[in-house]
VOMI-737928 format. One line per 8 residues: number of its first residue (from 1); their letters; for each residue z, y, x of N, C-alpha, C. Coordinates in steps of 0.1 Angstrom, whole numbers. Atoms other than C-alpha are relative to their C-alpha. Example, Ala and Ser with C-alpha at 12.3 -4.5 7.8 and 13.67 -1.06 7.14 Angstrom:
2
1> as> 0:-12:9:78:-45:123:0:12:9; 0:-11:-9:71:-11:137:8:11:-8 $
This chain:
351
1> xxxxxxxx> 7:6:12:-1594:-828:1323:-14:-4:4; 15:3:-9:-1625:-848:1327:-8:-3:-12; 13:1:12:-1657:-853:1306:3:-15:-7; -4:9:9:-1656:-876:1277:-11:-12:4; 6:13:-12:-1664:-912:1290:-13:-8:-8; 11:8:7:-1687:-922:1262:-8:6:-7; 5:-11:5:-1709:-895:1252:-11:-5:-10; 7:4:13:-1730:-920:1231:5:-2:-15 $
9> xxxxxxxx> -11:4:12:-1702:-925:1206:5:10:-6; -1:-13:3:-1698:-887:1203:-10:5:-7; 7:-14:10:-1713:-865:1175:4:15:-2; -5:-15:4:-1707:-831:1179:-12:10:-9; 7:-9:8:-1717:-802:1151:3:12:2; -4:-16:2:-1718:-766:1148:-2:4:-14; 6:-12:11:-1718:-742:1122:8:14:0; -4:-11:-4:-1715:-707:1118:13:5:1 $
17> xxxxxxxx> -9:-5:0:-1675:-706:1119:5:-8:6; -10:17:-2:-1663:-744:1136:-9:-5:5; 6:11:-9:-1673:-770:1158:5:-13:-5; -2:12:3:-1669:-805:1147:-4:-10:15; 3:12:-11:-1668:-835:1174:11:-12:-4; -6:11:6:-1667:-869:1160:-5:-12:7; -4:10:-12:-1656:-900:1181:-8:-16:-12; 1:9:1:-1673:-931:1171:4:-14:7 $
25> xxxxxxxx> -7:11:-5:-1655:-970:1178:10:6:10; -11:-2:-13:-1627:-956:1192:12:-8:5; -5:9:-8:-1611:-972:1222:12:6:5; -14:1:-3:-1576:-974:1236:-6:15:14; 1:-14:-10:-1594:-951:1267:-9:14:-6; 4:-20:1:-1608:-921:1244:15:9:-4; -15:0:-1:-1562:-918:1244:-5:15:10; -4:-10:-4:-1558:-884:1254:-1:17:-5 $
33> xxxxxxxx> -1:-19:6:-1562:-840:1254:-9:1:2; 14:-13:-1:-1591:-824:1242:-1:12:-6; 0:-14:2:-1600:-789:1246:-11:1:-4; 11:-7:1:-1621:-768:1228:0:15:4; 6:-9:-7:-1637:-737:1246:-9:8:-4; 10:-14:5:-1652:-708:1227:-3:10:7; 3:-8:-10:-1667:-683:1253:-9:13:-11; 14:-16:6:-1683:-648:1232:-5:6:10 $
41> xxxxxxxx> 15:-7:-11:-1711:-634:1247:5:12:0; 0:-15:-3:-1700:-600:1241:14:5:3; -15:-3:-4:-1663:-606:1252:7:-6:8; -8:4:-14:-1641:-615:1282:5:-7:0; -9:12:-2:-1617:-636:1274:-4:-10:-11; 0:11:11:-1624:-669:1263:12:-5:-9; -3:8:7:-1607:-690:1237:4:-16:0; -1:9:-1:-1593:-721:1242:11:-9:-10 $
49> xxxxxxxx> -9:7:12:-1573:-748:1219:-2:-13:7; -3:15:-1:-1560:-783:1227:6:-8:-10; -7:10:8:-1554:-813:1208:1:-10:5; -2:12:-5:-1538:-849:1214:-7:-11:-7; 4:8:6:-1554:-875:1205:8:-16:5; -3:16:-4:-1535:-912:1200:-5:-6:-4; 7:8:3:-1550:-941:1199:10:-14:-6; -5:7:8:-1537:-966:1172:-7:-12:-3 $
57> xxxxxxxx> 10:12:2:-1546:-1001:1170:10:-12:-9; -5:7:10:-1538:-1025:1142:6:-14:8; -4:13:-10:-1518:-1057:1159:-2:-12:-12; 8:8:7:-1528:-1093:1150:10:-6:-12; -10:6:10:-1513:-1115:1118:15:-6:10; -7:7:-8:-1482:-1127:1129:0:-20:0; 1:12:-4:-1477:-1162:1142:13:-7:2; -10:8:-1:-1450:-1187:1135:2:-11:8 $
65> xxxxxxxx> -8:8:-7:-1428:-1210:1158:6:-7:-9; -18:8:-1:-1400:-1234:1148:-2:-10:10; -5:11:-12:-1384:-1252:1177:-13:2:14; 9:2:-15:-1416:-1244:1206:-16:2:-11; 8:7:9:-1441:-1261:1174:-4:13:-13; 4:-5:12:-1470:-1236:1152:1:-7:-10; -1:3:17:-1463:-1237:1120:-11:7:-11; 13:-8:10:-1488:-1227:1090:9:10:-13 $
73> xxxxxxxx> -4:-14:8:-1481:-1197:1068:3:-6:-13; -6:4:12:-1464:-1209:1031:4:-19:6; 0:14:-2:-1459:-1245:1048:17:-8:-2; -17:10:5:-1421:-1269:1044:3:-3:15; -5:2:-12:-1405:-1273:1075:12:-12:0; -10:7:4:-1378:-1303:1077:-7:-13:4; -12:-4:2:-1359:-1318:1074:8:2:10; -14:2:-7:-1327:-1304:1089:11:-1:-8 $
81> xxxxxxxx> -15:-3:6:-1294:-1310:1087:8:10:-1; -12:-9:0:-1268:-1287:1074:6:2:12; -5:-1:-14:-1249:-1271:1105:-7:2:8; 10:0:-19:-1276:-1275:1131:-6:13:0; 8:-12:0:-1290:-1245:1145:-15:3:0; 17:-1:3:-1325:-1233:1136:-5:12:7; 6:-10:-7:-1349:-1214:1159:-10:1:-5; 13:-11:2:-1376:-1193:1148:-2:9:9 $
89> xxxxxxxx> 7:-11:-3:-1401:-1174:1165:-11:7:-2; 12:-9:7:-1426:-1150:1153:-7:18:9; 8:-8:-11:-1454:-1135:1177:-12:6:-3; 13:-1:3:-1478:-1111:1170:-4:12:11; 5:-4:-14:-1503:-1094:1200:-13:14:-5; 11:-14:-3:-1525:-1064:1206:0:15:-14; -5:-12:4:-1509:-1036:1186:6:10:9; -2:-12:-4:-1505:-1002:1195:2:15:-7 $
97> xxxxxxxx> -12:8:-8:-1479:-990:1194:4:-10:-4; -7:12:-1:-1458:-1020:1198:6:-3:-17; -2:2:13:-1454:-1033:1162:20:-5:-1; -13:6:-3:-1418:-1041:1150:-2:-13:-10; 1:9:8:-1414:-1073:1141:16:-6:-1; -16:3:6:-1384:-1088:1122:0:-13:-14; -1:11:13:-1373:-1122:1100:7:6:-11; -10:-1:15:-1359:-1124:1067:2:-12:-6 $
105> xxxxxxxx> -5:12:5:-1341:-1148:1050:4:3:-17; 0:-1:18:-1351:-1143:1010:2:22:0; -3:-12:-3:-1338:-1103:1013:12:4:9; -11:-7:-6:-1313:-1101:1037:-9:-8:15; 3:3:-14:-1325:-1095:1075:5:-8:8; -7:10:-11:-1317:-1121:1104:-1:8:12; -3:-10:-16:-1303:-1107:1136:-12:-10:8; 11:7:-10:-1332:-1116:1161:0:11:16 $
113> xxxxxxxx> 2:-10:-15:-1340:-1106:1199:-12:-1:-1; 14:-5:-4:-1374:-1090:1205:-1:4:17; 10:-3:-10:-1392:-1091:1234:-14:6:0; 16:-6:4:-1423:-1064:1240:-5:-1:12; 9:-1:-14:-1447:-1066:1270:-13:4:-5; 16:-8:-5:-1477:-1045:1278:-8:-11:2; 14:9:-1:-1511:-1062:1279:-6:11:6; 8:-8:-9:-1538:-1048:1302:-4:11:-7 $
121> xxxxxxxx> 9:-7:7:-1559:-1030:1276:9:11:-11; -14:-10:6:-1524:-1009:1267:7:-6:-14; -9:7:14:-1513:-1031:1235:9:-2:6; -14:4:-5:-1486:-1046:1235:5:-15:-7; -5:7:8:-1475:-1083:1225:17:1:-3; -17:-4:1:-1443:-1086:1208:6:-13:-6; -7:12:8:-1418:-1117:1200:18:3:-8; -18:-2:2:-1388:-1122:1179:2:-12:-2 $
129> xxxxxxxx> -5:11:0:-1366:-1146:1179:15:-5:-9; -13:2:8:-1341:-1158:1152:5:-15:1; -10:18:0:-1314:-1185:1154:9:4:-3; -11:-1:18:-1292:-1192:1126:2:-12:0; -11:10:5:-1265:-1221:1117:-10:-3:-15; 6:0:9:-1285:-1236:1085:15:-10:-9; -11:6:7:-1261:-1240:1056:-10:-10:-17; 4:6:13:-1266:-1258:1018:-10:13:-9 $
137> xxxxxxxx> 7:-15:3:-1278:-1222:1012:-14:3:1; 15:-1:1:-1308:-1225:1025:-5:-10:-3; 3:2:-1:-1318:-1249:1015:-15:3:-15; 9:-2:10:-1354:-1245:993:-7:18:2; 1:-15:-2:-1351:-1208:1006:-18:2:10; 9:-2:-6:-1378:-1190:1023:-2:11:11; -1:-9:-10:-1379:-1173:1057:-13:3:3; 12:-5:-4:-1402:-1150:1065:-6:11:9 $
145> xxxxxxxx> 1:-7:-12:-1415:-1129:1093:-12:14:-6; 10:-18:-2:-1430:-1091:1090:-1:8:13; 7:-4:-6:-1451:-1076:1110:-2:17:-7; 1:-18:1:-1448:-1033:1106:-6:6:12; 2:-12:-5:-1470:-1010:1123:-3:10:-2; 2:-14:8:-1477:-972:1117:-16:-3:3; 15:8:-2:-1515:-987:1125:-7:-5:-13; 5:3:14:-1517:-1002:1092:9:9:-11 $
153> xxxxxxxx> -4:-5:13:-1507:-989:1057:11:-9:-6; -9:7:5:-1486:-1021:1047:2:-9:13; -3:11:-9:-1466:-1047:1067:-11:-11:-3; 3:9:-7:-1481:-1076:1076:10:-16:-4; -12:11:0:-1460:-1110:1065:-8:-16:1; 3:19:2:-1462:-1152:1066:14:-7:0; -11:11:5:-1433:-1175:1055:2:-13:-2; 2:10:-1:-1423:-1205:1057:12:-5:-10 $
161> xxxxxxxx> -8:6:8:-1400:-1231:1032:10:-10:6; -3:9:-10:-1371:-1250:1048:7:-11:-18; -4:18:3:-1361:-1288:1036:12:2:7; -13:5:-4:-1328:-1295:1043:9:-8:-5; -10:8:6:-1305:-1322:1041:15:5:-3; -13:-3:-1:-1268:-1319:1031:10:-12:-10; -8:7:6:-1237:-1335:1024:7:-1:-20; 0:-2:15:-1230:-1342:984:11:8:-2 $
169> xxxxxxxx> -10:-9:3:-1206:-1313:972:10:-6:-14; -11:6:8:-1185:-1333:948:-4:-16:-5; 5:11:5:-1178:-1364:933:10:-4:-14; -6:-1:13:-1159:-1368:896:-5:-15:-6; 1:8:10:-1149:-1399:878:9:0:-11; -7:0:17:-1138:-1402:841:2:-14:-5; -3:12:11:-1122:-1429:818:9:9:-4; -8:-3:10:-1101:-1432:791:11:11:4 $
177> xxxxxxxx> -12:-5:-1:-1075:-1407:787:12:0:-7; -12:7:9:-1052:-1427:762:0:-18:7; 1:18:-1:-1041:-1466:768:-14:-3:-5; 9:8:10:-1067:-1490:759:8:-12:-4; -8:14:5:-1056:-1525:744:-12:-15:6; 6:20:-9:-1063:-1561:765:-14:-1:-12; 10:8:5:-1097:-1571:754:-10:14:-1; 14:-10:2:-1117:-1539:748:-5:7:9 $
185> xxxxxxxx> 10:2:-12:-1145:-1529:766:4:17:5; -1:-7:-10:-1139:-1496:790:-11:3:7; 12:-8:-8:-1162:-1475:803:1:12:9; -7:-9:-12:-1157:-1458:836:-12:10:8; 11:-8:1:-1182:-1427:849:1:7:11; -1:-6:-19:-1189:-1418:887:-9:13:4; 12:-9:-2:-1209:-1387:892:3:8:13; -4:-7:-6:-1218:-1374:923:-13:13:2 $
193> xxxxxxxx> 13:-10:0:-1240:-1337:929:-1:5:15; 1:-9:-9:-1250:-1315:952:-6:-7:11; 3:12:-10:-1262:-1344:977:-18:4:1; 13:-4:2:-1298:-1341:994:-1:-8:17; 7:10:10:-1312:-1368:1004:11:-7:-9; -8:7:12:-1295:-1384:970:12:-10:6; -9:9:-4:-1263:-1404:972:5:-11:-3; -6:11:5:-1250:-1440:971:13:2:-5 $
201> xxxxxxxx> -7:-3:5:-1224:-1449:953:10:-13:-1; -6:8:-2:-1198:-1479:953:12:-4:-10; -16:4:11:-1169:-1495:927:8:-10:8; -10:7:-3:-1141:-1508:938:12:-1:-5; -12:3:5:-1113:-1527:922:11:-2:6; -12:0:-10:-1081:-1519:944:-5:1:11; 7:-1:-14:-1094:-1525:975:-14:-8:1; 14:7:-1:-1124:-1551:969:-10:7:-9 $
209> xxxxxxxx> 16:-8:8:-1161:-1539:962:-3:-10:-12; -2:10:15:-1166:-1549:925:-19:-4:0; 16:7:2:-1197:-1573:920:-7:-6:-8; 6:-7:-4:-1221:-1570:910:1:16:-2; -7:-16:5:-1223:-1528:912:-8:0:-13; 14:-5:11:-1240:-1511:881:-10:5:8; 8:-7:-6:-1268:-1496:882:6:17:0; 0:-16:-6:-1277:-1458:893:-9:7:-11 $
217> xxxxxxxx> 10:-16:4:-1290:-1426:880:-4:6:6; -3:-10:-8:-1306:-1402:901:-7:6:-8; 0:-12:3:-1316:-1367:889:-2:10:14; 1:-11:-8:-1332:-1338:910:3:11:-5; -2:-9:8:-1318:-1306:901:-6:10:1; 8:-12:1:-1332:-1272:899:4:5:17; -2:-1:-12:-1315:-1266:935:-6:-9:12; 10:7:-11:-1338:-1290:955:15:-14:5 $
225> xxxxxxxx> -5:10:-5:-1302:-1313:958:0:-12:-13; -3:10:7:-1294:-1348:936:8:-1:-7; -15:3:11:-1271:-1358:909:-3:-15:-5; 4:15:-1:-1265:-1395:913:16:-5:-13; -10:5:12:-1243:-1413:882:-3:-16:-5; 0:13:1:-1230:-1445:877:12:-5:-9; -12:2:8:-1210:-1460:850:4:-17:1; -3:14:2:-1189:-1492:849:8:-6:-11 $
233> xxxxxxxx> -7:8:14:-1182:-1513:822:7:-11:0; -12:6:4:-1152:-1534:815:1:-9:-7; -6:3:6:-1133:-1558:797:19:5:8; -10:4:-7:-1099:-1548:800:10:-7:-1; -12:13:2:-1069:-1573:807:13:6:3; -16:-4:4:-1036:-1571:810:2:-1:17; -2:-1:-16:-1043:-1578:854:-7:18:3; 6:-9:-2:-1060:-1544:849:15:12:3 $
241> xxxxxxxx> -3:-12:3:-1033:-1520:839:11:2:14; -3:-8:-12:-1019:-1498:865:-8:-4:14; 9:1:-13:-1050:-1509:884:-10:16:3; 10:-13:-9:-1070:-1481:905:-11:-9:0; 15:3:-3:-1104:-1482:903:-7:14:7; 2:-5:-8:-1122:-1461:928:-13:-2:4; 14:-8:-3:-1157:-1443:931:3:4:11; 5:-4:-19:-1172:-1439:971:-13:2:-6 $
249> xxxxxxxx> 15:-6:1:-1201:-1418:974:0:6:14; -2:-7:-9:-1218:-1409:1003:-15:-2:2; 12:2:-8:-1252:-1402:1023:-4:-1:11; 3:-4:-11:-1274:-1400:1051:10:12:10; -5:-10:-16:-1255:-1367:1065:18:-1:0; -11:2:-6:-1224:-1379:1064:0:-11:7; 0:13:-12:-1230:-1413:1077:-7:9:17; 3:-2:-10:-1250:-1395:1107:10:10:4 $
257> xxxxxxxx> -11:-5:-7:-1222:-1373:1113:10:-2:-1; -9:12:2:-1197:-1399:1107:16:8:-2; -17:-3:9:-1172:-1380:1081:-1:-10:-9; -11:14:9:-1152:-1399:1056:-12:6:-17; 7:3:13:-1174:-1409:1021:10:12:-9; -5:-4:12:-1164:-1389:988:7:-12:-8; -7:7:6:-1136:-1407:973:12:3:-12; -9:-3:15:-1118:-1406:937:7:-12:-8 $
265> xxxxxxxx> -2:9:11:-1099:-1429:915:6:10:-11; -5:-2:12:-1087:-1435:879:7:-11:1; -12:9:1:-1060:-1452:869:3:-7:-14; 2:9:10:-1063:-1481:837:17:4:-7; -8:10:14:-1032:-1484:807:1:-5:-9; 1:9:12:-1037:-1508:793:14:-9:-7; -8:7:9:-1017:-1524:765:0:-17:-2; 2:16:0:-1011:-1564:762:13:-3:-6 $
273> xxxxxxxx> -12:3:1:-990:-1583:745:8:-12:7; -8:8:-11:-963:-1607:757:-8:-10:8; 6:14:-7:-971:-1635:780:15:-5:8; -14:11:-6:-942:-1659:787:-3:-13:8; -4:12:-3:-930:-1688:809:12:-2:2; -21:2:0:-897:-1705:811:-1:-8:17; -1:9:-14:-884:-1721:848:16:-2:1; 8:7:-10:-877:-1742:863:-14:-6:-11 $
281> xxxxxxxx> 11:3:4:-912:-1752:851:1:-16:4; 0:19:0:-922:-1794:846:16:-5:-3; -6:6:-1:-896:-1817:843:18:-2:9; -10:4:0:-860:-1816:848:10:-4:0; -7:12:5:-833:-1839:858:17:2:-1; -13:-4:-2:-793:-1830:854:9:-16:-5; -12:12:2:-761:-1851:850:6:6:-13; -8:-10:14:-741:-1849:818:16:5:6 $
289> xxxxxxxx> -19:-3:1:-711:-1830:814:-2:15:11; 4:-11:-4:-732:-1802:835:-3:9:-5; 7:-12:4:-748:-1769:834:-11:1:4; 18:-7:3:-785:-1754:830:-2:9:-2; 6:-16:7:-798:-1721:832:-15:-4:-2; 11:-2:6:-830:-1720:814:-7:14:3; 8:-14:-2:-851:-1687:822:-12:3:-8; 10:-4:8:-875:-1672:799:-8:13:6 $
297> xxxxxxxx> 7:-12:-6:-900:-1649:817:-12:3:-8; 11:-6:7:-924:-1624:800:-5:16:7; 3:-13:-7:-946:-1596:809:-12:4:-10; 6:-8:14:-960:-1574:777:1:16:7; 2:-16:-3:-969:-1535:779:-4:2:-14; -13:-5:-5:-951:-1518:761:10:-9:4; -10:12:0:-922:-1539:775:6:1:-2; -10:-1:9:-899:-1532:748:1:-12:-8 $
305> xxxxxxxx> 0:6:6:-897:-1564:735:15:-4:-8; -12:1:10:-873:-1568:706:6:-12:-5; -7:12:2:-867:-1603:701:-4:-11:7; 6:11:-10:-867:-1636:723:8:-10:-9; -6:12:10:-862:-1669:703:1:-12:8; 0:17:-1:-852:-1705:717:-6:-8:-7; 9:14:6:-873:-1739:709:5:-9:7; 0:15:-5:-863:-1773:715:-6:-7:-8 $
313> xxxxxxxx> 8:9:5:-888:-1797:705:-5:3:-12; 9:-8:15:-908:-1770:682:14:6:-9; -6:-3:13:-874:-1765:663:7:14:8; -10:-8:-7:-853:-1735:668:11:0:7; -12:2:-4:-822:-1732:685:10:9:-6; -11:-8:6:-791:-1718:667:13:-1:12; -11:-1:-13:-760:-1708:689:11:-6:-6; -16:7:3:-730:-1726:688:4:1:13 $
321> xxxxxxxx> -6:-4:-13:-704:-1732:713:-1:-4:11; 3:7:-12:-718:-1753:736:-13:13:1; 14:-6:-2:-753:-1731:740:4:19:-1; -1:-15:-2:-754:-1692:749:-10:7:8; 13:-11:0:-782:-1667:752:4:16:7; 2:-11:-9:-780:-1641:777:-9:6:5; 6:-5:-5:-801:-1613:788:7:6:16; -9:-1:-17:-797:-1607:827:-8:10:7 $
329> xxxxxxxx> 11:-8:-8:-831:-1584:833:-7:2:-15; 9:-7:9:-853:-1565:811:-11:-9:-2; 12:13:0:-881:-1589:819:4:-14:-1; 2:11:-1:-866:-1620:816:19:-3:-12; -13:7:13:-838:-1642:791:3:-9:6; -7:12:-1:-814:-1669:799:7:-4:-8; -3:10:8:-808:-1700:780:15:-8:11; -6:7:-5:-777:-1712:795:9:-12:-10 $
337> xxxxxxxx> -9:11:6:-762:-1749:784:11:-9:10; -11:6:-4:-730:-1762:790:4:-17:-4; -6:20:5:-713:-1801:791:-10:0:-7; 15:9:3:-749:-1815:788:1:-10:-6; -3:16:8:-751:-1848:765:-13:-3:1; 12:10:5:-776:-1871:760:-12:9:-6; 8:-2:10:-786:-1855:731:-6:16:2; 10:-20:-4:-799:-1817:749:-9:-3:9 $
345> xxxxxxx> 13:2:-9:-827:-1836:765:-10:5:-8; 10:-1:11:-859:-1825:751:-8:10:5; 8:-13:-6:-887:-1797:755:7:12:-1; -1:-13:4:-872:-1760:755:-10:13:4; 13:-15:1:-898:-1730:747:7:13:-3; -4:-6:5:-891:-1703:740:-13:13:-3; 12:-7:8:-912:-1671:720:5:18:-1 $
């Protein structure tokens, strides 16, 4: 044991039962055993006592990484995409002992690797390093790094806010859920959420983009993603029913990681009433003493139609024996006339 190396930073006291010796600025080398040595004058064997002394040194704030790049303590980091992996590191130097340092992601720890290395002056720097898959979960969250030594009384912390993009988590359209009837107006409702940056949105009538589109809504929600809504308004016809109409939504992170848009339809019934034509259509020409099929074609929804009437030249037709009225299809009527005369030229309609 050797003499104490800074005897100006030393105060030692006496009094009549105890010695006191008090270390001023103490350094990493006043680290070791000191004896005290009571010698009585009127007795042989001295007295001796040792104690250890460690030396404890508070290590510095910690110091944020992402990707190589300091970052500042409460600052927004971003954007990333959903999926990609996120590295953090958090370094903090000249503690003794070796501080533990460790992330957190809101309350639940992140598995990290630490590295500790000695420094000349016996500290010790120390790094950790977390990397983590970043989901829709984090996104708005806040990771943050602690710093524990038995040097200080409380940890030590700084945190950062991550930004992150993600793909929209649904997309829901609505219409009617009874028929409507030819002519009234239809109102169709695209909503998509969960999307960050916000998402477009597209109508399509069967296969072609309907034009012009409506307009948009967007909405930020309390979760840091969007809720984007679009409604389209109608007339509907009678070319509508059993048409698909079909909301596409989609954003930035699916286009850059080139999956398939959010896609939904609804499906229009609408009601209409008849619509007829007769064929052969225009003009024409037979021989007498022949035959004529007449055809009456219609297309109504419901297509229960209960009665179909012959017209020649605005007037009705009554059956007799030359003339006969046959159904041959659900959709369609035949006028068939027999041994043709002169007198069965004319317009035939039918209703």
């Amino acid at each position: 044991m050797g003499d104490f190396s800074g005897p100006e930073r030393a105060n030692f006291s006496l009094s009549n039962h105890s010695a006191h010796l008090k270390l001023h600025g103490l350094t990493v080398e006043d680290e070791g055993t000191y004896k005290c040595d009571v010698t009585y004058v009127r007795g042989k064997c001295p007295s001796l006592s040792f104690t250890r002394l460690y030396t404890l040194i508070t290590p510095s704030d910690p110091e944020m990484e992402v990707e190589g790049k300091k970052v500042r303590n409460g600052s927004t980091v971003g954007p990333y995409v959903e999926g990609s992996t996120f590295v953090l590191e958090c370094k903090s130097s000249g503690g003794r002992p070796a501080p533990e340092v460790t992330w957190w992601n809101g309350t639940k720890p992140l598995p990290v690797k630490t590295t500790v290395m000695p420094e000349e002056n016996g500290t010790y720097f120390v790094t950790s390093t977390a990397r983590f898959v970043l989901s829709r979960w984090d996104l708005g969250g806040k990771v943050e790094c602690r710093v524990r030594s038995n040097a200080s009384a409380h940890p030590t912390h700084q945190w950062i806010k991550l930004d992150i993009h993600v793909r929209p988590a649904s997309l829901t359209v609505r219409g009617p859920t009874t028929p409507v009837v030819a002519g009234e107006m239809v109102s169709l409702t695209c909503t998509v959420e969960g999307a960050r940056p916000a998402a477009n949105i597209t109508w399509y009538n069967r296969s072609e983009v309907i034009g012009p589109q409506p307009s948009t809504t967007t909405d930020l929600m309390s979760d840091g993603t969007y809720r984007t809504a679009s409604s389209l308004v109608l007339v509907a016809s009678r070319y509508d029913h059993k048409g698909e109409f079909f909301c596409k939504g989609i954003n930035d992170v699916l286009k850059k990681r080139l999956e398939a848009p959010l896609l939904q339809a609804t499906t229009l019934e609408v009601l209409y009433p008849p619509a007829v034509f007769v064929t052969p259509d225009g003009t024409v020409t037979v021989q007498e003493s022949s035959t004529v099929n007449i055809t009456c074609v219609f297309d109504a929804n419901p297509p229960d139609v209960t009665e179909i009437v012959w017209y020649k030249d605005n007037s009705r037709l009554q059956r007799d024996t030359t003339q006969r009225l046959e159904t041959r299809h659900p959709l369609s009527a035949v006028l068939a006339l027999f041994n043709l005369s002169r007198h069965d030229s004319g317009t035939y309609t039918c209703h």
